[in-house]
C-alpha positions in Angstrom: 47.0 232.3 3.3 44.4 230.5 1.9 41.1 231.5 3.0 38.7 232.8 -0.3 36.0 230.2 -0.9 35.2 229.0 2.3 32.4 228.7 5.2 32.6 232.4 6.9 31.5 232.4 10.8 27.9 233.5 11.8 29.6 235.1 14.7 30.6 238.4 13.9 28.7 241.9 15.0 29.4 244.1 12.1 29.3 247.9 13.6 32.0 249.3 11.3 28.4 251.3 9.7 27.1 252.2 12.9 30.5 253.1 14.7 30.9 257.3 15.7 33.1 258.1 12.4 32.0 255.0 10.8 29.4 256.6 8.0 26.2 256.0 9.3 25.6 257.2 12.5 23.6 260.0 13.6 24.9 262.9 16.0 22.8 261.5 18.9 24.8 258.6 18.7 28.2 260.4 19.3 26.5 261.9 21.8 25.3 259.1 23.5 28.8 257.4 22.9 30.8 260.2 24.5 27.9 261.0 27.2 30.5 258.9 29.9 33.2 261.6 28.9 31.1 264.8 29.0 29.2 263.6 32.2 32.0 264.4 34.7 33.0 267.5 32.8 29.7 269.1 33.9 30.2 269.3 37.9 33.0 271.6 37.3 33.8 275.2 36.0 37.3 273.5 35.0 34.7 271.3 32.7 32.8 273.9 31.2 35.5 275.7 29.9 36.6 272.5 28.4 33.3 272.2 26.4 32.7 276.0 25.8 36.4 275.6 24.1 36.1 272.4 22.4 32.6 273.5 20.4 34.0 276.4 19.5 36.7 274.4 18.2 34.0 272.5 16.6 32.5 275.3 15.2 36.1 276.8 13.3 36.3 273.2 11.7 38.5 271.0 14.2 36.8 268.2 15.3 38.2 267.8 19.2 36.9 264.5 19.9 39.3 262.9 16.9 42.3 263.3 20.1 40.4 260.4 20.9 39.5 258.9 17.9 36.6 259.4 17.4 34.2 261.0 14.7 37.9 261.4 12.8 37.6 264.3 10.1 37.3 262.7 7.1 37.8 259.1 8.4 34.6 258.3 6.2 36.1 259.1 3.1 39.5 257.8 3.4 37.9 254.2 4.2 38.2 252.1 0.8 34.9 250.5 1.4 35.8 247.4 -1.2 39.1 246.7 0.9 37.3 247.0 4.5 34.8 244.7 3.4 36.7 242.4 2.3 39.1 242.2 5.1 35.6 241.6 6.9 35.0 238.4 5.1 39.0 237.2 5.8 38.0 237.4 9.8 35.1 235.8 9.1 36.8 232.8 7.6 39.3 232.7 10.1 36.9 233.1 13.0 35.2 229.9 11.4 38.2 228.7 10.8 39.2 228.9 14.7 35.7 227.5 15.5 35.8 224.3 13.7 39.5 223.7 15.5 39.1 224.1 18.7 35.6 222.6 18.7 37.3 219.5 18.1 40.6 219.7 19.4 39.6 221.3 23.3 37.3 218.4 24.5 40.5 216.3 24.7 41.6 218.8 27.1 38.3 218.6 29.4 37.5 222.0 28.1 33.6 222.2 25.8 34.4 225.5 23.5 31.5 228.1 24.0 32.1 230.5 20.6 32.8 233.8 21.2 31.7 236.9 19.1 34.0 239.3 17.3 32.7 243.3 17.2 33.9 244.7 13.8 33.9 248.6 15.0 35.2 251.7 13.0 36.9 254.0 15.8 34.5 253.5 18.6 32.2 251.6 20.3 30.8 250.3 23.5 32.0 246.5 25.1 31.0 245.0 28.1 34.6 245.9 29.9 33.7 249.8 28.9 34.1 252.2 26.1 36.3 250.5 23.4 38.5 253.1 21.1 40.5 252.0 18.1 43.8 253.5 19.7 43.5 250.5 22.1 44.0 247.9 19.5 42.2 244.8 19.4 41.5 242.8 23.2 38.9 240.3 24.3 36.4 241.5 26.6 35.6 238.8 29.5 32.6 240.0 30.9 30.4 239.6 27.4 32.8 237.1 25.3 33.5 239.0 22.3 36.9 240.1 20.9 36.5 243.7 19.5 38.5 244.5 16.5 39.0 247.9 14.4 40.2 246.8 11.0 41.6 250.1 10.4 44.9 248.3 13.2 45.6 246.1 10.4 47.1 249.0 8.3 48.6 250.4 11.5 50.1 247.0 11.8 51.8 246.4 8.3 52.5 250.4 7.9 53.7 251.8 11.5 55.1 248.4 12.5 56.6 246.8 9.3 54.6 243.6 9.8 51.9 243.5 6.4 50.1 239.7 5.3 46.7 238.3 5.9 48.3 235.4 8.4 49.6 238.3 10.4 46.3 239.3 10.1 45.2 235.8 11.4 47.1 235.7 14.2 46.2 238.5 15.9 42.8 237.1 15.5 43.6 233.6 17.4 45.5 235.6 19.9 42.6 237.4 21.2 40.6 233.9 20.6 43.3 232.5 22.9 42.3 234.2 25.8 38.7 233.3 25.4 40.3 230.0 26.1 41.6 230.7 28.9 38.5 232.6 30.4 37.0 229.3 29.7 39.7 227.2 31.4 39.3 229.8 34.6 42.6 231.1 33.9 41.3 234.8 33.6 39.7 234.7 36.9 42.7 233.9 38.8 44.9 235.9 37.0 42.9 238.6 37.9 42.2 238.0 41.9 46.1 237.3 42.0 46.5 240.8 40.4 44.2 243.1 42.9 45.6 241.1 45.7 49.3 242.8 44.2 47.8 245.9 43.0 46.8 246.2 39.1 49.8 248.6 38.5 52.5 246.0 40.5 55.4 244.5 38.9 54.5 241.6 39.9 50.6 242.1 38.2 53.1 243.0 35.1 54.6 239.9 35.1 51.7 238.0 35.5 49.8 239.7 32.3 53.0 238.9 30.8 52.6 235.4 31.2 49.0 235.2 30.1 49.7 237.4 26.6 52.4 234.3 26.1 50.3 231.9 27.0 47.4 233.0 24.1 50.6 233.3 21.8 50.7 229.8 22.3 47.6 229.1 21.9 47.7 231.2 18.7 50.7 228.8 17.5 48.7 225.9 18.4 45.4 227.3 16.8 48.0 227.3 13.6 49.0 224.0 13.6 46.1 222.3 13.5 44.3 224.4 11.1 47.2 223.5 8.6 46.5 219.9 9.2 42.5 220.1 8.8 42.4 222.6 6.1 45.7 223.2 4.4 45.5 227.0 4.4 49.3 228.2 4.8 51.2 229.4 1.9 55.1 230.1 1.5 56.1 233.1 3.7 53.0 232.8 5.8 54.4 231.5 9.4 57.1 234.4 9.2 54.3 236.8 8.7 52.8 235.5 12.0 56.4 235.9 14.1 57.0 239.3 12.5 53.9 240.4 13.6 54.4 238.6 17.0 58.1 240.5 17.1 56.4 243.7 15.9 54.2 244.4 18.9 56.8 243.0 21.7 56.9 245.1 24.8 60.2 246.3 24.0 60.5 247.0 20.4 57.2 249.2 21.2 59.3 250.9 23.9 61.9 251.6 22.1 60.4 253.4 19.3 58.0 254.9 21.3 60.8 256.4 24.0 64.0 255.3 23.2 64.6 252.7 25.4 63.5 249.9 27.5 61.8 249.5 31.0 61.4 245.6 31.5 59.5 246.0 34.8 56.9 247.7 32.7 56.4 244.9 30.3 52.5 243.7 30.2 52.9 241.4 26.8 56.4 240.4 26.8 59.7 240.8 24.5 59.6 239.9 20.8 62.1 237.4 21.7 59.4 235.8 24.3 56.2 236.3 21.7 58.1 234.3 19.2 59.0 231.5 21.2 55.9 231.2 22.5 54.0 231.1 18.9 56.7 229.1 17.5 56.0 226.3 20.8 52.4 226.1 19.8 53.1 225.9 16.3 55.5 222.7 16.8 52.9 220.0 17.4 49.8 221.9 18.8 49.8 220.2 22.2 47.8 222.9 24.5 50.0 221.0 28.1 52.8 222.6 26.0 51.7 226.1 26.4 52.4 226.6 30.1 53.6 230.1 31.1 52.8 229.6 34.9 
């Protein structure tokens, strides 16, 4: 992809520095990151134990709270500082990128695109929708309009799930982007009455996620095509990096290498079959009436 050169967004919150693991934050801030989890621990002996046990743990060299990601031994040194910060300036790019586009493409859809911010985070941080861990990948938080991202899921991207390149790197970006779209078209909002009215954990609230993780696929593909037009960014190889990536993270490849086999009731994003399609849609002629998954 080709991105080096140009306008980077003014939109991004850079806490990779001041992230718990991240290099520069103090032990009151772990603390005060963690507080939610200790809290409850507290108003039971059952808790105590658990703390008694995990600062001795502490204290013979294992850092508990790295189960969850956090404070990770050693995650400050095995950060090549020259690669992370470049990777920051690639988002950046693409988050402009994705700003001048739909600035000018969603008005002729009666929707006026409010920017969004992107959280750059090194294994933890707070979001509006609650605490935000790297295991959880990257998601966009409705209640404060900001997609949170840990970079380090690009290498768990091209190394656990075989799907490496920047534009796989890009689309992840405009998928999350995609459903700031649709909080700003009111989707979001519906989706998520429909779902309590089912029950969060219902097939049918399944299905229904399913259909709005296509949808931002979509949007992704469309986000694509009209950035080729306007800037000329894609290089040979570049669109396949974007469907591997899409086929990569599937609801049923996942299950399958995580358990062996495949539970279709459980989906929540949708097959690979179904993630490709859907980029592949967007990508034909960037018509936004075309990305309909309801």
């Amino acid at each position: 992809m080709k991105w080096e050169g140009r306008r980077q967004s003014n939109n991004v919150e850079d806490k990779r520095s001041s992230s718990p693991g991240g290099g520069g934050t103090s032990s009151m801030g772990t603390v005060m990151m963690i507080w939610p989890l200790i809290r409850p621990l507290l108003r039971t002996k059952f808790g105590w134990v658990l703390i008694f046990l995990g600062v001795l743990a502490y204290m013979n060299g294992f850092n508990p709270l790295s189960i969850l990601g956090i404070g990770e031994q050693g995650s400050t040194q095995i950060v090549d500082q020259a690669k992370d910060d470049r990777q920051a300036a690639f988002i950046s790019t693409v988050l402009a990128d994705i700003e001048e586009v739909w600035k000018e493409t969603l008005p002729e859809y009666g929707i006026r695109y409010k920017e969004p911010k992107v959280v750059l985070y090194r294994n933890a941080t707070q979001s509006g929708c609650g605490f935000a861990s790297a295991q959880m990948g990257p998601f966009y938080c409705p209640a404060d309009q900001k997609v949170y991202l840990d970079l380090g899921f690009f290498d768990e991207l091209a190394k656990r799930h075989s799907a490496p390149g920047d534009f796989a790197q890009a689309y992840v970006l405009a998928h999350e982007i995609g459903h700031h779209i649709q909080n700003l078209q009111g989707t979001l909002d519906k989706v998520q009455q429909a779902k309590q009215q089912w029950g969060n954990n219902s097939v049918k609230a399944n299905a229904l996620q399913v259909r709005v993780e296509l949808q931002a696929d979509c949007y992704a593909g469309a986000w694509a095509y009209h950035a080729q037009k306007r800037f000329d960014i894609l290089e040979p190889g570049d669109v396949e990096e974007a469907l591997k990536a899409a086929s990569a993270i599937g609801d049923d490849t996942l299950q399958k290498k995580a358990q062996g086999y495949v539970v279709p009731d459980a989906f929540t994003h949708g097959s690979s079959k179904q993630r490709e399609e859907w980029f592949r849609r967007g990508f034909q002629n960037g018509d936004l009436r075309e990305c309909n998954t309801f």
